[in-house]
C-alpha positions, 0 to 999 in steps of 0.5 A: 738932042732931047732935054728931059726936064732941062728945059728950064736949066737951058732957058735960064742960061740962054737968057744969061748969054743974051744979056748985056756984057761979057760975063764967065759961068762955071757948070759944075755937078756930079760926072755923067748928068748931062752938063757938057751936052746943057753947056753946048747946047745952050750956045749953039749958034754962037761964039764961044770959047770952050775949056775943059778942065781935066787933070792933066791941064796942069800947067798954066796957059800962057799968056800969048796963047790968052792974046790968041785967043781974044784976038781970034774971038 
């Protein structure tokens, strides 16, 4: 997909991702700009864990599906 005037945005996080460590980044704005399409692209080709908060994840994720998780990734 062409990214128009994103390419910076997209830069910025790749760099984020190939640095030392394990770090969490939040991507927040306004609906309908892009930021699902930024979020996957810039870890394309890599592993990563994808969550989406919507309303109706309102119950908390337990903790042997946290265990699950981890150990698969």
């Amino acid at each position: 997909m062409k990214f128009i005037n994103r390419r910076k945005e997209l830069k910025a996080i790749k760099e984020k991702l190939d640095g030392p460590g394990l770090d969490f980044y939040v991507i927040y704005g306004r609906r309908r700009i892009g930021k699902t399409t930024l979020s996957l692209a810039s870890v394309k080709g890599k592993e990563f864990v994808y969550y989406l908060a919507t309303e109706e994840n309102t119950t908390a994720i337990s903790d042997s599906s946290l265990k699950r998780s981890a150990e698969n990734f």
